[in-house]
N, C-alpha and C positions, 0 to 999 in steps of 0.2 A: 786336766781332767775335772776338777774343780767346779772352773766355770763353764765346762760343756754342761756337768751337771745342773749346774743351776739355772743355764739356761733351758733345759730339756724341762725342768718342773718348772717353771716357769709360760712355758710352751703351754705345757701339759695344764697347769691350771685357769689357764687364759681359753682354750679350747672346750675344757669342761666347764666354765662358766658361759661360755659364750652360748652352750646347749642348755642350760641350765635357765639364763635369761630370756632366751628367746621363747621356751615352752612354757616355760610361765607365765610369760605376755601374752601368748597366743591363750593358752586355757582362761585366762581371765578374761580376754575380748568374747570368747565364743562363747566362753560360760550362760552368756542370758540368754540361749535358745534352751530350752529341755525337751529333750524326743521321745518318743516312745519306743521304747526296746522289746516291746509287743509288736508293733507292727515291723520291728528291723529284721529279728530273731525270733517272734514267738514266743520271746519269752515275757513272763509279768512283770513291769514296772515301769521306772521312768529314770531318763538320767539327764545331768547336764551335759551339755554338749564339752564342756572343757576338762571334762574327767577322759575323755575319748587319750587326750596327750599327756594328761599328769601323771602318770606311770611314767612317762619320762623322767620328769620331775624327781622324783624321790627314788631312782635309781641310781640319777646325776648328784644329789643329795649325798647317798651312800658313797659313791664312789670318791665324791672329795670328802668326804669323811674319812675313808679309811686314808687317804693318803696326805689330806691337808688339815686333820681334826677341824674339832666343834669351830674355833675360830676362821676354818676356814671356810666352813658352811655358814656359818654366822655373817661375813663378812658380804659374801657375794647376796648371801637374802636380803639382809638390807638396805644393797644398791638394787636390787631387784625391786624392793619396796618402793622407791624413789620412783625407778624408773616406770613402774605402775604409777602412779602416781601421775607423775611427765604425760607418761602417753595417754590418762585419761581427762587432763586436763586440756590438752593439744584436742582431741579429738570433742571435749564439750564448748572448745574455740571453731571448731569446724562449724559446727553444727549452728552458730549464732549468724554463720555466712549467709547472708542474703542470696538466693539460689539465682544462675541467671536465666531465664526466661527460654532461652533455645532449648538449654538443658531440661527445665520442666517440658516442652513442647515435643522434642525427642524421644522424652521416654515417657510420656503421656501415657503410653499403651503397655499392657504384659506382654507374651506370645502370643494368648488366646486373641488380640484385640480387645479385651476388658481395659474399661477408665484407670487408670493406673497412675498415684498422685508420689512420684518418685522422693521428692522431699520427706513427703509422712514417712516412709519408708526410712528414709537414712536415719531421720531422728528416731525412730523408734527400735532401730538395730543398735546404731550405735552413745543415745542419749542415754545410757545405763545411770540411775537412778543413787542419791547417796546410798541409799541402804544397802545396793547392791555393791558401793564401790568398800566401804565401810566393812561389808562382813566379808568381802573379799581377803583383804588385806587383813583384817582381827587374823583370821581363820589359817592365812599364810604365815605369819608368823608366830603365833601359836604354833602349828603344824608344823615348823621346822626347828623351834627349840627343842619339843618335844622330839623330835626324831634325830636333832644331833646328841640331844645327852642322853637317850635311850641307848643309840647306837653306841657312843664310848663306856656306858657303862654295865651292856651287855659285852665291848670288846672285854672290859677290865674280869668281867667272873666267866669268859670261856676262854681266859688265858690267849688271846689275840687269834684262835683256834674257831672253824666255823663258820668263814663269811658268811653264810645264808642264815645262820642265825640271827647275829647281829644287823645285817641287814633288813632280814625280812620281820624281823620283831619288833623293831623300829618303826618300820613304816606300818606296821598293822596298829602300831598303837594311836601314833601321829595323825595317821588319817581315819581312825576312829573319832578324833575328837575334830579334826577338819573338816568332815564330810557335814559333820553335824552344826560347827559353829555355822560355816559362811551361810546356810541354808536359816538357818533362825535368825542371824543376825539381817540378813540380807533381807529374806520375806517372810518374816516373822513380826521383826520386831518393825521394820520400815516398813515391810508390804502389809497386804491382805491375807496371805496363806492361812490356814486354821494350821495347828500344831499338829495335827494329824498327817496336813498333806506334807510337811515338815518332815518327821519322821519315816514318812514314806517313801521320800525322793532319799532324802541321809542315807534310808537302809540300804537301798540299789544301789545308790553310789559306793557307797565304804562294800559291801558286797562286790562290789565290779573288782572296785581296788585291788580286795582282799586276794581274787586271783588274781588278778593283773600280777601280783607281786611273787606269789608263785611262781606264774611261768614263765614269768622274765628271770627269776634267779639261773637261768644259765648264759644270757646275757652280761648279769654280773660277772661271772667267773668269766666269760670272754673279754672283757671289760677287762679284767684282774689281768690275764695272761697277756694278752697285747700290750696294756701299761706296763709290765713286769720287761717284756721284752725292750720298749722303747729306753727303759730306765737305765737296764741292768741288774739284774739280782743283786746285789749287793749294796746299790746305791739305792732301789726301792726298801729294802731292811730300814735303813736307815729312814729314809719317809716316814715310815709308815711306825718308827720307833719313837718320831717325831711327833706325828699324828696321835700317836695314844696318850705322848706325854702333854697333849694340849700346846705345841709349842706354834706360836705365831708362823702364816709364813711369808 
């Protein structure tokens, strides 16, 4: 029984890191487009395009927090950091490739038949800039200390009582201070942006977030009930007795 169990969390936290990893490579590749949420919805502002999936993020954050504590949020963000890292290194190796001449000749053209110079194009999608890769990563890990020890020590004063609290107060605060760093550090302090358009894009974002995290709190609890079933009630207690006492896992 034992070792089912430990294989099951074991499972269990290899699955939520692996959702955990991949959405946060993806929000930081796509992050350097920003759209207009005006022309999407009508509605006024601007977002990055990698907030569209980070509501993943700090759902998948919560949920190994409640089960694998701060150490074990801790542990997978900063192979998450590396592996950012990796993949934006790998990708400004691409981009040094000398292109081969069919490839430029093939796609010479858009749909329209407009001159279409494919190369400009890939470096400029994926050549993300130090500033950008720099307030990335500030911002990522800032944003998830702050939401693993928010989270355990709104678990400690609502008496382990309240997932949506602890969860959703966490991340309200976390990406309060995220929404804002990677945007100043990124095109602020290394770009051109004025502090205005700064502010501007920060508030849409941490705004998006803000509900995003609302109406996914019943996700969470779907979340909860699934993992509870996979576990067993009385072997998740124990988790999760684990998880608040900070214990490694």
């Amino acid at each position: 029984m034992a070792q089912s169990f430990t294989h099951k969390k074991q499972q269990l936290y290899l699955v939520l890191s692996g959702i955990f990893i991949v959405n946060a490579l993806l929000a930081e590749i796509i992050g350097v487009k920003i759209f207009s949420v005006d022309a999407l919805l009508g509605l006024p502002g601007n977002l990055t395009a990698g907030v569209i999936i980070w509501p993943v993020v700090f759902i998948t954050t919560d949920i190994i927090n409640e089960y694998f504590g701060r150490a074990g949020v801790l542990r997978i963000s900063f192979l998450t950091v590396g592996l950012i890292l990796y993949a934006f290194l790998v990708i400004l190796a691409t981009t040094k490739l000398p292109p081969a001449q069919f490839w430029l000749d093939v796609n010479s053209k858009d749909a329209a038949g407009r001159p279409f110079n494919i190369e400009f194009a890939y470096q400029s999608i994926f050549r993300q800039g130090l500033g950008i890769i720099i307030g990335s990563i500030t911002a990522f890990i800032i944003g998830q200390l702050l939401d693993a020890s928010v989270f355990q020590w709104l678990r400690r004063v609502a008496g382990g009582r309240y997932v949506w609290l602890r969860a959703t107060g966490s991340t309200l605060i976390s990406q309060l201070v995220d929404s804002f760093v990677v945007l100043f550090v990124a095109f602020y302090v290394f770009g051109n942006w004025t502090f205005d358009q700064v502010l501007s894009v920060a508030n849409t974002n941490y705004w998006y977030k803000f509900a995003a995290a609302i109406l996914l709190t019943p996700l969470l609890y779907l979340a909860h009930y699934l993992i509870d079933r996979y576990l067993g009630k009385d072997e998740t207690v124990e988790l999760q007795q684990e998880a608040a006492a900070d214990v490694s896992v």
